[in-house]
C-alpha positions in Angstrom: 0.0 0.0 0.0 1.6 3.3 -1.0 1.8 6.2 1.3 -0.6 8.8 1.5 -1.2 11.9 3.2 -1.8 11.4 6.9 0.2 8.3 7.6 3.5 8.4 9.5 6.1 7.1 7.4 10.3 6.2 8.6 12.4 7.5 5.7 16.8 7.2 5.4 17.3 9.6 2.9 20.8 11.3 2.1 20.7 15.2 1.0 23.1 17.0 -1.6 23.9 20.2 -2.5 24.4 21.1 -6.3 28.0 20.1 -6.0 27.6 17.1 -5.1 28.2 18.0 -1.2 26.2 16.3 1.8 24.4 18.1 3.7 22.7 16.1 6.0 22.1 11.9 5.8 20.3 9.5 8.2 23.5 7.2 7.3 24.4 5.5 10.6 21.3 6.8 12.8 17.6 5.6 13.2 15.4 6.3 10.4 13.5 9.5 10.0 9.9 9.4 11.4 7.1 11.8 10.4 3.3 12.5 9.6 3.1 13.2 5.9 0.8 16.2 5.4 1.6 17.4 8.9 4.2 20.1 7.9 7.0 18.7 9.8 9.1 18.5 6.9 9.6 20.7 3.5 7.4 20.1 1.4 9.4 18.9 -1.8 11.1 16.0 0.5 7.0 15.2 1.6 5.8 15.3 -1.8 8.4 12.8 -2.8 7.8 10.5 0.1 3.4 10.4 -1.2 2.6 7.5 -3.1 6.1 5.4 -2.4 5.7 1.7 -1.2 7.8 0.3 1.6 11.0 -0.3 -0.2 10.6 1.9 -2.8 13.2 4.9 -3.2 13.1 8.6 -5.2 15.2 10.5 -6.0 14.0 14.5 -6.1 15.7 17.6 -7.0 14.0 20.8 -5.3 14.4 24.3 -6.1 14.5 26.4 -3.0 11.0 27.2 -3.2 10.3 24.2 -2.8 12.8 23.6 0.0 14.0 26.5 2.4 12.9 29.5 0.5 15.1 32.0 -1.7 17.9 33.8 0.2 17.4 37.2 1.2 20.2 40.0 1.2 17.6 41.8 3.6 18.1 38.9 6.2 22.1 40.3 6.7 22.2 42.5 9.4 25.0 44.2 11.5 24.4 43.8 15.4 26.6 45.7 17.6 28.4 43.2 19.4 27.6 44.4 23.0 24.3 42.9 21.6 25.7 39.6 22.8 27.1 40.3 26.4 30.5 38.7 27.4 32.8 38.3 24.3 32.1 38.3 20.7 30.8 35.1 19.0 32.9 33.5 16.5 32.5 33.6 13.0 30.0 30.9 11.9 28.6 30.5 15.3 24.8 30.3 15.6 23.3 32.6 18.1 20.0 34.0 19.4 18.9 37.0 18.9 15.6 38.6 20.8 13.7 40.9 18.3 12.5 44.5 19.3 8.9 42.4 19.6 10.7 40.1 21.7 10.7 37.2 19.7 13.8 35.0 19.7 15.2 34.9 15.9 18.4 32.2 15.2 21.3 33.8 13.1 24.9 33.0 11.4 27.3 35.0 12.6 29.2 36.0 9.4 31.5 38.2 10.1 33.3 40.9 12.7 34.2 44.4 12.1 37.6 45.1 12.3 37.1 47.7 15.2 35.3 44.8 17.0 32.3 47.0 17.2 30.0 45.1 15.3 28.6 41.6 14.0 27.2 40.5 10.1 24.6 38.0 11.2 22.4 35.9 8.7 19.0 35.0 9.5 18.6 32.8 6.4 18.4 29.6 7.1 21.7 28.0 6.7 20.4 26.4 2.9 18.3 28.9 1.7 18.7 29.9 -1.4 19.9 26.3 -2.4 18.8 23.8 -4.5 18.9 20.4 -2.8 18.9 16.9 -4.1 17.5 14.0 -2.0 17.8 10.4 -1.9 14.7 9.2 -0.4 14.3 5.2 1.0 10.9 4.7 2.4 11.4 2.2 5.2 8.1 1.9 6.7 4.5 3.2 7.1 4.4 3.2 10.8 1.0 4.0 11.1 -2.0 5.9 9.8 
């Protein structure tokens, strides 16, 4: 019976970047375990899973879109680094930021000024932008 929307579904899959780079694999670790048409994954990597059998496997290329959204040069800020307390955070550290509305927003640090005044941080997320190439194995519908 293939899967369908609603049924929770184990998935290895292994995902590449353009270049051929991985970015992330469930190699060596328990399989992934989700609800398909519960949002908990993007939506490309949920479309591809609908309608495999256990077994089966797909392979899908998404554009950002369909992944983790286009990147956005707005998303670059500079934060003053007394922003983050005690010390600076090194470049390519991820830290928190709390918005004026007090919401908690994650960020890349990117860079620090030269006079150590300020940080570049990037609230894209880490692939945006990117188009992304998954090999998807359907283990198992867990349930329904």
């Amino acid at each position: 019976m293939p899967a369908a929307s609603g049924d929770t579904v184990a998935v290895h899959y292994k995902g590449t970047l353009e270049d051929g780079t991985v970015f992330d694999s469930s190699e060596g670790r328990s399989p992934l375990t989700f609800t398909l048409g519960a949002g908990e994954v993007i939506s490309g990597f949920e479309e591809a899973v609908i309608g495999l059998e256990p077994g089966a496997t797909a392979t899908v290329t998404l554009a950002p879109e369909d992944a983790y959204g286009p990147y956005y040069d707005e998303a670059v800020e500079e934060v003053a680094l007394e922003a983050f307390g005690e010390g600076a955070p090194p470049v390519g550290a991820m830290v928190s930021v709390i918005a004026e509305d007090g919401t908690e927003l994650a960020a890349i640090v990117t860079a620090i000024s030269d006079d150590l005044m300020t940080a570049t941080v990037d609230f894209n997320h880490p692939l945006a932008g990117r188009t992304l190439t998954f090999e998807i194995e359907l283990v198992e519908i867990v349930g329904k």
